[in-house]
Backbone and ligand atoms as CSV (ligand in chain L), in Angstrom:
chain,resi,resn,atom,element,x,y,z
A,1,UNK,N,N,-1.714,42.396,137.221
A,1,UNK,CA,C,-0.763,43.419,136.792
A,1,UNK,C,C,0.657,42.874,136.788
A,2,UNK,N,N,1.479,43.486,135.824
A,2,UNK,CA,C,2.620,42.872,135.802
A,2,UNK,C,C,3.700,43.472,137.159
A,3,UNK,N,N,4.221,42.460,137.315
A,3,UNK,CA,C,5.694,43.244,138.304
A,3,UNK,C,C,7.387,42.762,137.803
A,4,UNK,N,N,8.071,43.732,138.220
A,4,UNK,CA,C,9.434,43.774,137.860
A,4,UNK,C,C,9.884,43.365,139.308
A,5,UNK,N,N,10.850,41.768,139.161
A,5,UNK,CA,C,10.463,40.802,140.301
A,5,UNK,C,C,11.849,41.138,140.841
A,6,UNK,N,N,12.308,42.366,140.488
A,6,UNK,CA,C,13.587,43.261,141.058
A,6,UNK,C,C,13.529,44.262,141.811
A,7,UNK,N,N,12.753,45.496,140.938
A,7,UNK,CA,C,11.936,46.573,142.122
A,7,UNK,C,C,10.750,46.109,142.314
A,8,UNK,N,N,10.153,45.040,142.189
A,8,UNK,CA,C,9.010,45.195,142.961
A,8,UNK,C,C,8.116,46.107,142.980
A,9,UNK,N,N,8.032,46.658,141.532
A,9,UNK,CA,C,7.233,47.284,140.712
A,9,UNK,C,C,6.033,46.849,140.175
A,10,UNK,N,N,4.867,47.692,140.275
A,10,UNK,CA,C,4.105,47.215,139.569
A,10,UNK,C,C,3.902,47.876,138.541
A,11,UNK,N,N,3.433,47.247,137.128
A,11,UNK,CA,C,3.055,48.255,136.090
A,11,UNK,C,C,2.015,47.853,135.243
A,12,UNK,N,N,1.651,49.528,134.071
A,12,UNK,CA,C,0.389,48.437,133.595
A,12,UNK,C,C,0.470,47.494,132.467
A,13,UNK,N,N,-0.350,46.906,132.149
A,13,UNK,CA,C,-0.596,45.722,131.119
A,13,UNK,C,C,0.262,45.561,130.068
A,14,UNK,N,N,0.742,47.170,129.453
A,14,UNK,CA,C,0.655,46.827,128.356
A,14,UNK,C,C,2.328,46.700,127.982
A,15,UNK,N,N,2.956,47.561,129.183
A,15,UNK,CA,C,4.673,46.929,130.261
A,15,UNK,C,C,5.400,45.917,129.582
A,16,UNK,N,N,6.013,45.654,129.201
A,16,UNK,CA,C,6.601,44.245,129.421
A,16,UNK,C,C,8.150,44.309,129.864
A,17,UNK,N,N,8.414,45.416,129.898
A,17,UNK,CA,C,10.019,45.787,130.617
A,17,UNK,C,C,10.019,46.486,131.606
A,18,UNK,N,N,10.314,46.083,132.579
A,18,UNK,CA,C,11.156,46.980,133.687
A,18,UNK,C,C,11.397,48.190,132.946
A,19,UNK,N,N,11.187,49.980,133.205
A,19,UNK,CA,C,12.028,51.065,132.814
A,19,UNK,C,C,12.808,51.243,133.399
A,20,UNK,N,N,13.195,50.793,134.567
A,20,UNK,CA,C,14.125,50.762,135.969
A,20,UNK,C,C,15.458,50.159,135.246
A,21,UNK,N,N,15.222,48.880,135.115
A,21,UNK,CA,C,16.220,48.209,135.313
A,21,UNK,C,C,16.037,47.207,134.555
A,22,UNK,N,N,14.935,46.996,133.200
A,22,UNK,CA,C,15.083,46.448,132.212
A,22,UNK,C,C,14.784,45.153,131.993
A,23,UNK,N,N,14.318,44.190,133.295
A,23,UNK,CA,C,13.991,43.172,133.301
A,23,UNK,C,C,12.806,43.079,132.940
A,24,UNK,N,N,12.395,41.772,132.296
A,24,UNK,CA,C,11.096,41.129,131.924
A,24,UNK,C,C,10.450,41.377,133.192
A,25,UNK,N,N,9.055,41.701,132.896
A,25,UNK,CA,C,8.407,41.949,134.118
A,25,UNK,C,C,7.813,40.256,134.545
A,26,UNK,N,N,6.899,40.105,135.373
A,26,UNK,CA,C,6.412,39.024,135.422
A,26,UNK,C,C,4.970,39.107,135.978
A,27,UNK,N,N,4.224,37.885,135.754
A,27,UNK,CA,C,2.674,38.294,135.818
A,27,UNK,C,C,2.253,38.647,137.697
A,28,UNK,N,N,2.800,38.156,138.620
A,28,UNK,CA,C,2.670,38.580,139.686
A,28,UNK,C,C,3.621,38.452,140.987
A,29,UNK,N,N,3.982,38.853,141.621
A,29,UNK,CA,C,4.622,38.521,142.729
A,29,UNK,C,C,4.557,37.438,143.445
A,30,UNK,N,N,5.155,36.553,143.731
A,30,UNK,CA,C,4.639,35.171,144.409
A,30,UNK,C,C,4.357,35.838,145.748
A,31,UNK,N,N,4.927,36.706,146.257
A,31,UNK,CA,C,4.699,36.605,148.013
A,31,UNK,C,C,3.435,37.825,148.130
A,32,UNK,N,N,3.219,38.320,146.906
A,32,UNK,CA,C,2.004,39.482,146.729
A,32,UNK,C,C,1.004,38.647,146.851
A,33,UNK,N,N,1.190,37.270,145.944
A,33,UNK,CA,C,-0.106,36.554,145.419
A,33,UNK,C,C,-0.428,35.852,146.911
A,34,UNK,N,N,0.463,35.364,148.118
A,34,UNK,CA,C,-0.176,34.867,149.173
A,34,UNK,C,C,-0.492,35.816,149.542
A,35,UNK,N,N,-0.357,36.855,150.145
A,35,UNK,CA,C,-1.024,37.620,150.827
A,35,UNK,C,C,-2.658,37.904,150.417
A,36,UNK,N,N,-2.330,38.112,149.310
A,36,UNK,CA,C,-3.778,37.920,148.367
A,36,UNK,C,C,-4.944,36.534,149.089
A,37,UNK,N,N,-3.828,35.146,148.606
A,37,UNK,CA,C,-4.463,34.989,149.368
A,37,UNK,C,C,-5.256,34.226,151.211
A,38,UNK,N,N,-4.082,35.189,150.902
A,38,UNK,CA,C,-4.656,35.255,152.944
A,38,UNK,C,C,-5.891,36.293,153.255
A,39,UNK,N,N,-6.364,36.641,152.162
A,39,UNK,CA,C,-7.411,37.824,152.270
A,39,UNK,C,C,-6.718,38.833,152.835
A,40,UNK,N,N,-5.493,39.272,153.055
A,40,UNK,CA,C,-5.321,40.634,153.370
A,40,UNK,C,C,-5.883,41.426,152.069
A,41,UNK,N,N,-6.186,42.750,152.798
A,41,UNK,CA,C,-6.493,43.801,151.665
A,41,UNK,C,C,-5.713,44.994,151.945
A,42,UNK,N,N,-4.869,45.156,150.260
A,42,UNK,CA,C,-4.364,46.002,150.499
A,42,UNK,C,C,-4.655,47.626,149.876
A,43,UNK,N,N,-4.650,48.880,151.023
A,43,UNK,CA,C,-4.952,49.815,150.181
A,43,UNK,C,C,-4.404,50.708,149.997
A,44,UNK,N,N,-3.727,51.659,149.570
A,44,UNK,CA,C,-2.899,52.571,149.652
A,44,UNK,C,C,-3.293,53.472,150.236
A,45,UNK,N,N,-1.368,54.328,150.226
A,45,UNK,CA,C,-1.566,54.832,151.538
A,45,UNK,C,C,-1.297,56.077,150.398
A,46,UNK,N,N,-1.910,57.641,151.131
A,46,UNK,CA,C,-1.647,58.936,149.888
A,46,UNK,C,C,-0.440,59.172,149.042
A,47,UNK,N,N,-1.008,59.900,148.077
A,47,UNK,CA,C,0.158,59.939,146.982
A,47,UNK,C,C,1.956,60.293,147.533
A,48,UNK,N,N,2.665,59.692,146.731
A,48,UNK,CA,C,3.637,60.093,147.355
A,48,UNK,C,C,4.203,60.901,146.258
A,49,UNK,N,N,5.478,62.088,145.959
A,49,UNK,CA,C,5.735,62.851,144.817
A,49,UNK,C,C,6.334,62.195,144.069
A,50,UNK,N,N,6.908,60.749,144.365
A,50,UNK,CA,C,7.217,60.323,143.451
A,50,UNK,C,C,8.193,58.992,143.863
A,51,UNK,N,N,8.994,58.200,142.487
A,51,UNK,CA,C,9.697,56.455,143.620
A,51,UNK,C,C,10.596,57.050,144.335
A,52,UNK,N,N,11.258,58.111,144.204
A,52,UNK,CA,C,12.763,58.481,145.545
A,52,UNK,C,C,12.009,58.477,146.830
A,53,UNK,N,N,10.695,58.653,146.686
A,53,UNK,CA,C,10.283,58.680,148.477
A,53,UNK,C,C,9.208,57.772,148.450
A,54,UNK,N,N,8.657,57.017,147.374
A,54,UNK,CA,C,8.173,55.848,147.403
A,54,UNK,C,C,8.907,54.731,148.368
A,55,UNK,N,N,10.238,54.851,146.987
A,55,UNK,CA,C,11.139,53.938,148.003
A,55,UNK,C,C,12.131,53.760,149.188
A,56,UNK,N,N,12.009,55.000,149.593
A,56,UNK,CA,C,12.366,55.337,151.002
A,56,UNK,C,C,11.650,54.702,152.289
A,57,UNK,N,N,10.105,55.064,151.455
A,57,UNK,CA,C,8.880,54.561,152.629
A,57,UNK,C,C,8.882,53.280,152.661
A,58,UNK,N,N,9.218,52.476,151.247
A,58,UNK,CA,C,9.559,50.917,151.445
A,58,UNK,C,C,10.142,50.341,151.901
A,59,UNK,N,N,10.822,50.748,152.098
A,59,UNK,CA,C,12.286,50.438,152.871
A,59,UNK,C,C,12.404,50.228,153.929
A,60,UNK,N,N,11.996,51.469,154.893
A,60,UNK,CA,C,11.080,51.700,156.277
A,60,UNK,C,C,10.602,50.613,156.579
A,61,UNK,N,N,9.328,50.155,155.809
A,61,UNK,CA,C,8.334,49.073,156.231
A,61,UNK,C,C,8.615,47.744,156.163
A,62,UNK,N,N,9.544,47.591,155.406
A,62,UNK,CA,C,10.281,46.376,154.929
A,62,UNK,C,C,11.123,45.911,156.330
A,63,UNK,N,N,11.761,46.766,156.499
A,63,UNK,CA,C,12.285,46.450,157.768
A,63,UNK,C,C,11.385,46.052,159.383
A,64,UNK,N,N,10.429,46.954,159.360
A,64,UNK,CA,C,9.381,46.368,160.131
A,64,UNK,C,C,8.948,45.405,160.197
A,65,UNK,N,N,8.993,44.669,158.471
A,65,UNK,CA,C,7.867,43.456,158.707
A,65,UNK,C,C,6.958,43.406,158.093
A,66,UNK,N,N,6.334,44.979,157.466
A,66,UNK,CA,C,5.215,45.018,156.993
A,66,UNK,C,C,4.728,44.773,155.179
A,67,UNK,N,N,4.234,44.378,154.752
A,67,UNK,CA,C,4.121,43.427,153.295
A,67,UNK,C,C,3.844,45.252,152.632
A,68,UNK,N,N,4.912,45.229,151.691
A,68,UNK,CA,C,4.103,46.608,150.936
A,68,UNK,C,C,4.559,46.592,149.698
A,69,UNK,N,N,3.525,47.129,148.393
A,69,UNK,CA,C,3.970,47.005,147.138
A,69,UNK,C,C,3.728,48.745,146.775
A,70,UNK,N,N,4.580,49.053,145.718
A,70,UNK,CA,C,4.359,50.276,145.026
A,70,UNK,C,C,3.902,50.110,143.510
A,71,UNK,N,N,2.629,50.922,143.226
A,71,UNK,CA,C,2.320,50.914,141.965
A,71,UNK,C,C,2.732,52.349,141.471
A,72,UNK,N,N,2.868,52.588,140.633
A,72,UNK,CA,C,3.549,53.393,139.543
A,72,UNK,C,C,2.016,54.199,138.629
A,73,UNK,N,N,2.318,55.362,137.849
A,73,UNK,CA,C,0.663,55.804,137.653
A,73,UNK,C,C,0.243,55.218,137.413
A,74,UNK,N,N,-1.474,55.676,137.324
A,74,UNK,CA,C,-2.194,55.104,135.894
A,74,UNK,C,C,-2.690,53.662,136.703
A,75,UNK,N,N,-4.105,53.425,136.139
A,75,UNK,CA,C,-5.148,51.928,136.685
A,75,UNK,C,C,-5.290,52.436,138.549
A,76,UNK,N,N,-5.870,54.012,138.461
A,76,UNK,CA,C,-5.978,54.096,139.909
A,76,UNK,C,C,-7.784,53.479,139.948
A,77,UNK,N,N,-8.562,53.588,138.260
A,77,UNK,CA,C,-9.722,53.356,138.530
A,77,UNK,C,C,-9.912,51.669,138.772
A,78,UNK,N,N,-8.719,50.688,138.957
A,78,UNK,CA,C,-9.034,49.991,139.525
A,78,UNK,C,C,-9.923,49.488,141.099
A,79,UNK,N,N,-9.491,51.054,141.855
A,79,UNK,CA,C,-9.493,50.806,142.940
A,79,UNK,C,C,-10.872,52.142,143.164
A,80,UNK,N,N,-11.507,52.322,142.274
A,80,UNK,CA,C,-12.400,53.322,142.644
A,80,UNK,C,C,-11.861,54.606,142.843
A,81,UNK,N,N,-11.122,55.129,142.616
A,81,UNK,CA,C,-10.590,56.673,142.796
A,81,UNK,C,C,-10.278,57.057,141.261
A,82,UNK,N,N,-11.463,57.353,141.317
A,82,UNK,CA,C,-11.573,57.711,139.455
A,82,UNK,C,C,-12.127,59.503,139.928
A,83,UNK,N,N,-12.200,60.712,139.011
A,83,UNK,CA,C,-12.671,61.762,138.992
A,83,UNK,C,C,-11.511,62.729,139.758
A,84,UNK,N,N,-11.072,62.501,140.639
A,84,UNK,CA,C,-10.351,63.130,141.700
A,84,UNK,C,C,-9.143,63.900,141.339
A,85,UNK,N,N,-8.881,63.539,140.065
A,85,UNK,CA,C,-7.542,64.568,139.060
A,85,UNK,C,C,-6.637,64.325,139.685
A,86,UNK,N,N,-5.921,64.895,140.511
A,86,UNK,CA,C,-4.468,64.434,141.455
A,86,UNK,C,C,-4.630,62.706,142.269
A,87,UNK,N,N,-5.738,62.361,141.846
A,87,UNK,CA,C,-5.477,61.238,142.650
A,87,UNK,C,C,-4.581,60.283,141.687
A,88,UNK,N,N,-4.974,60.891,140.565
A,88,UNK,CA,C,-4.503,59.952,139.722
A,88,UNK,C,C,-3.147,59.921,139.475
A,89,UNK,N,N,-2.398,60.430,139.904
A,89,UNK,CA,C,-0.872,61.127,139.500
A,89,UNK,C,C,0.048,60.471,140.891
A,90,UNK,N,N,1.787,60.138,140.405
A,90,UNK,CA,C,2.457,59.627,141.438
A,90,UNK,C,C,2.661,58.514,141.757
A,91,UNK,N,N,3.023,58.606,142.761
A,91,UNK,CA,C,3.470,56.825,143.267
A,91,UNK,C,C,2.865,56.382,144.266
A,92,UNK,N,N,2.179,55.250,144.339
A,92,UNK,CA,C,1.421,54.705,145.909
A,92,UNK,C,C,2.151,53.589,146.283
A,93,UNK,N,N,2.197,53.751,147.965
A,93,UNK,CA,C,2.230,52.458,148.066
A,93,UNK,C,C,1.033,51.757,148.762
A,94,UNK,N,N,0.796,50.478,148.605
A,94,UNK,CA,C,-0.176,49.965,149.014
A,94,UNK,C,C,0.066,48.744,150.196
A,95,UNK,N,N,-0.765,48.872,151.276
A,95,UNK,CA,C,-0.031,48.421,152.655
A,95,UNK,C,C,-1.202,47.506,153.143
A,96,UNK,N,N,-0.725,46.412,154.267
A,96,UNK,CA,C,-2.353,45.832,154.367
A,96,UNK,C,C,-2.928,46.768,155.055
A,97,UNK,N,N,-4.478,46.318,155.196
A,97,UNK,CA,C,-5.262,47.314,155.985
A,97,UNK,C,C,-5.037,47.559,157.159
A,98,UNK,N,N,-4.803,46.246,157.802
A,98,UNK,CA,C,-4.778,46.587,159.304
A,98,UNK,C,C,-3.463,47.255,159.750
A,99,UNK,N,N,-2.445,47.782,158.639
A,99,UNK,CA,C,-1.825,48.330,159.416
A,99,UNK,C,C,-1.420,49.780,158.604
A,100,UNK,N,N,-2.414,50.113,158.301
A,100,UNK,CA,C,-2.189,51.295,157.392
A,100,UNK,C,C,-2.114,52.481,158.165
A,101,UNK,N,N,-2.980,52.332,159.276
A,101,UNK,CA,C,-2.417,53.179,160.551
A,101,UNK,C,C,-0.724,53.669,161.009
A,102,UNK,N,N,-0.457,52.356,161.029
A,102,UNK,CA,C,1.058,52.357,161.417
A,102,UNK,C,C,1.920,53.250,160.188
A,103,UNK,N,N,1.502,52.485,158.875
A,103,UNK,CA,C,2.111,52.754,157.571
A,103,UNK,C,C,1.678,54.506,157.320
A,104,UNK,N,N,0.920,55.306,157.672
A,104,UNK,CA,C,0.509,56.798,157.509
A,104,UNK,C,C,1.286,57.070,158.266
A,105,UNK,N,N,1.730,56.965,159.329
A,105,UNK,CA,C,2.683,57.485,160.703
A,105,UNK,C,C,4.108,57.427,160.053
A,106,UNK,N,N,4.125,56.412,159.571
A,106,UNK,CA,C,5.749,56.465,158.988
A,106,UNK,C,C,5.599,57.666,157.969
A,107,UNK,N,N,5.249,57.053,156.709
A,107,UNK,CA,C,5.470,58.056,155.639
A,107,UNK,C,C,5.222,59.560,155.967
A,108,UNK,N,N,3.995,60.151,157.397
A,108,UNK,CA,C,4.554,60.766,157.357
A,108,UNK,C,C,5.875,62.047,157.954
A,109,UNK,N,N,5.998,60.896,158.979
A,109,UNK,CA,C,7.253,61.405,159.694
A,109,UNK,C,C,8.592,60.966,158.512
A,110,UNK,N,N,8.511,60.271,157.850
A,110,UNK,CA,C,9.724,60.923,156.537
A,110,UNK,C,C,9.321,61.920,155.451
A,111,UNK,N,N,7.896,61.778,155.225
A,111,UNK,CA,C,7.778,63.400,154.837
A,111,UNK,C,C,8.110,64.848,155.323
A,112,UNK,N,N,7.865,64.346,156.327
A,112,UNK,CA,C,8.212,65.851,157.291
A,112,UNK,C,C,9.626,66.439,157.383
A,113,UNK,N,N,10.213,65.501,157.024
A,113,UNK,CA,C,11.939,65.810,157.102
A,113,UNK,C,C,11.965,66.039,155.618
A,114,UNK,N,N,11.384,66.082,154.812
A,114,UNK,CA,C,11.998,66.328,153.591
A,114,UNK,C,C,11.876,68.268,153.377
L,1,ZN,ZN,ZN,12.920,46.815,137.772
């Protein structure tokens, strides 16, 4: 999938600009692609309403330490969450596994304040 190597966006295929901020996207993240492959797996964490609190929650985790990307709609049946109607809608972010625990606790103690 392509990413915008500015927000740190992901988008789908057919993309080739940033809508953000207009840059050429690029075919992957270099520091996405080690993690990749270090075998982390990453899975997202529930929908969020949208990037203002996407990227709030990034921000958060970023500072922690913790590796996190946001995908943007659309190619959720990559990941098997096909049928589910709202699953498909919004912004995810996607966190490694082992700490997705941690990563639900955040997002949603900044949900809660909203
Ligand atoms: Zn961008």
């Amino acid at each position: 999938m392509p990413f915008c190597p500015s927000c740190k966006y992901e988008y789908e295929s057919n993309v080739n600009k940033c809508p953000d901020c207009g840059l050429e996207l690029v075919a992957d993240l270099p520091h996405i692609q080690e993690k990749i492959v270090q075998n982390i797996r990453f899975i997202p964490l529930p929908d969020l309403p949208g990037r203002v609190y996407a990227d709030m929650v990034k921000i958060t985790l970023d500072e922690m330490g913790i590796p996190c990307y946001i995908r943007s709609d659309g190619l959720m049946d990559t990941i098997g969450v096909t049928g589910t109607g709202l699953m498909n809608k919004g912004v995810r972010i996607f966190v490694p596994e082992d700490r997705v625990d941690e990563c639900l606790s955040i997002q949603h103690q900044m949900m809660d304040h909203i």
